[in-house]
TORNUGU-479332 format. One record per residue (C-alpha): x, y, z; residue in three letters. Coordinates in steps of 0.2 Angstrom, whole numbers, padded with zeros to 4 digits, always signed. Layout:
// TORNUGU-479332
XYZALA ...
This chain:
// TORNUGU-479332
+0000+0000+0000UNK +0007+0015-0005UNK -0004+0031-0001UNK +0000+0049-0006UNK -0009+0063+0001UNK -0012+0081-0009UNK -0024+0094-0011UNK -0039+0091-0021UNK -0038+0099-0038UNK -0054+0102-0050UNK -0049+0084-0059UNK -0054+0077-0043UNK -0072+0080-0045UNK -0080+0064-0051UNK -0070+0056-0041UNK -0076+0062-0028UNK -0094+0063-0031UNK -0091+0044-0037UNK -0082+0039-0020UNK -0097+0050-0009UNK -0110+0034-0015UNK -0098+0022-0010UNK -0098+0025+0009UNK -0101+0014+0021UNK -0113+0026+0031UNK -0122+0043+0027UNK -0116+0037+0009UNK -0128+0051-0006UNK -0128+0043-0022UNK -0126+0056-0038UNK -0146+0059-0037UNK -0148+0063-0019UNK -0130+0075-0019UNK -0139+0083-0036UNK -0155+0087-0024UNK -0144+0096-0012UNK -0136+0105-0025UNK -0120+0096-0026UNK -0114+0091-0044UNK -0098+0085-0053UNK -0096+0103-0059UNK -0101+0111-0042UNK -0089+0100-0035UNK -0077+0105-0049UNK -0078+0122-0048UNK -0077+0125-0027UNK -0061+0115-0029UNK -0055+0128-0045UNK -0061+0144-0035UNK -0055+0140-0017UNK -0074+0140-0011UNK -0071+0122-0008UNK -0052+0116-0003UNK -0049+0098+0000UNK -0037+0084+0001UNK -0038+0068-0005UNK -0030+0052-0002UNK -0024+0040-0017UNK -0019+0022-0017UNK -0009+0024-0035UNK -0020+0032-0045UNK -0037+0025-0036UNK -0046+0038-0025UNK -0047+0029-0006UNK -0054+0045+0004UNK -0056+0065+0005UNK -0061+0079+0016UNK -0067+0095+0012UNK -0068+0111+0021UNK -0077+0129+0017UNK -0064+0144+0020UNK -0079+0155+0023UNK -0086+0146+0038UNK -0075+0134+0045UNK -0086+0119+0041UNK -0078+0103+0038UNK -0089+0100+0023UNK -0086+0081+0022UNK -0072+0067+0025UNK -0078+0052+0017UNK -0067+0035+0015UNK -0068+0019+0005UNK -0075+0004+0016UNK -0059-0007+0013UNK -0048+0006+0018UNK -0056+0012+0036UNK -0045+0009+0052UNK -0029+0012+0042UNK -0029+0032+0050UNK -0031+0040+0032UNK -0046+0046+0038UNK -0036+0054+0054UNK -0025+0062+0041UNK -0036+0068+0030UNK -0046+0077+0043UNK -0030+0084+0052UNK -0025+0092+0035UNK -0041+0102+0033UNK -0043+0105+0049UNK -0024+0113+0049UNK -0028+0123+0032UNK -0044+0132+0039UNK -0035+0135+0055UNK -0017+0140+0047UNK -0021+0147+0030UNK -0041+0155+0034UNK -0040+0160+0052UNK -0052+0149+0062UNK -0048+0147+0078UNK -0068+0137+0081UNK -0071+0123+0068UNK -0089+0116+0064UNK -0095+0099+0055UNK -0112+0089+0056UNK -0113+0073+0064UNK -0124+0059+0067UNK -0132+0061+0086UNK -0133+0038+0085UNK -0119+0034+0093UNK -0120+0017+0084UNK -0113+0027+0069UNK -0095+0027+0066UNK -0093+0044+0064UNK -0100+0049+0081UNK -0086+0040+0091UNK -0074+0046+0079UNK -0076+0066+0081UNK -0077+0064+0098UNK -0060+0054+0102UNK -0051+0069+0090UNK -0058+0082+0104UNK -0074+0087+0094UNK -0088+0092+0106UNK -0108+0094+0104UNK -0114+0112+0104UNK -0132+0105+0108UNK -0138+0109+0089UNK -0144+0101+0076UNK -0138+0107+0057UNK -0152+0112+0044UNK -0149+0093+0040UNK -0155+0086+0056UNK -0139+0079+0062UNK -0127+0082+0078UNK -0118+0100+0077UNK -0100+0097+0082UNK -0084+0111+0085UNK -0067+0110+0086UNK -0058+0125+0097UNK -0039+0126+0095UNK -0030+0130+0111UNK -0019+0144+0103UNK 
């Protein structure tokens, strides 16, 4: 296995709206990401315009996992990962690097994501071993509302 890490780049896209259906949970196939307004070329063009930073994680040339961030808010948009490559900490990495570019390069000293409240999801243990913590709130989605604080 070797992986390599890099920023996202427009190329990415269908990629990664291909890899989004292939989640083990909270997995939005092209239809339901097109609903919510997310598309190969939306995709493509936050990634060209810097609206929507990323980095991706490749196993040769096959995608494996990304996470996305908005610059704006401090949102961590999305981190999804291939089934077969969970428990490896690429989804550690990935998440530290986004969370270090919204921090380093936009400013954020608070970082938000949605979460699922079920602590039977994955996800929910995850965050919270990292040091993410509830603010109480659901997202316009329904889900958990989780922030990061750096000490600094």
């Amino acid at each position: 296995m070797t992986l390599t890490y890099r920023p996202a780049v427009p190329e990415d896209a269908d990629a990664c709206v291909d890899l989004r259906g292939r989640t083990r949970e909270n997995a939005f196939s092209i239809t339901e990401l097109a609903r919510i307004g997310v598309t190969r070329d939306t995709w493509r063009d936050g990634i060209a315009d810097g609206s929507l930073p990323g980095h991706v994680c490749l196993d040769g040339g096959q995608m494996v996992g990304y996470c996305f961030g908005a610059p704006e808010t401090g949102e961590v948009v999305v981190l999804a990962l291939l089934p077969a490559w969970e428990d490896r900490g690429i989804g550690r990495r990935l998440l530290d690097r986004m969370m270090a570019d919204l921090h380093t390069q936009h400013g954020h000293r608070r970082l938000f994501l949605g979460c699922s409240a079920d602590p039977k999801v994955r996800s929910y243990g995850f965050y919270r071993y990292l040091g993410w913590v509830s603010t109480g709130q659901p997202d316009a989605h329904g889900d958990e509302m989780l922030e990061y604080v750096f000490a600094d």
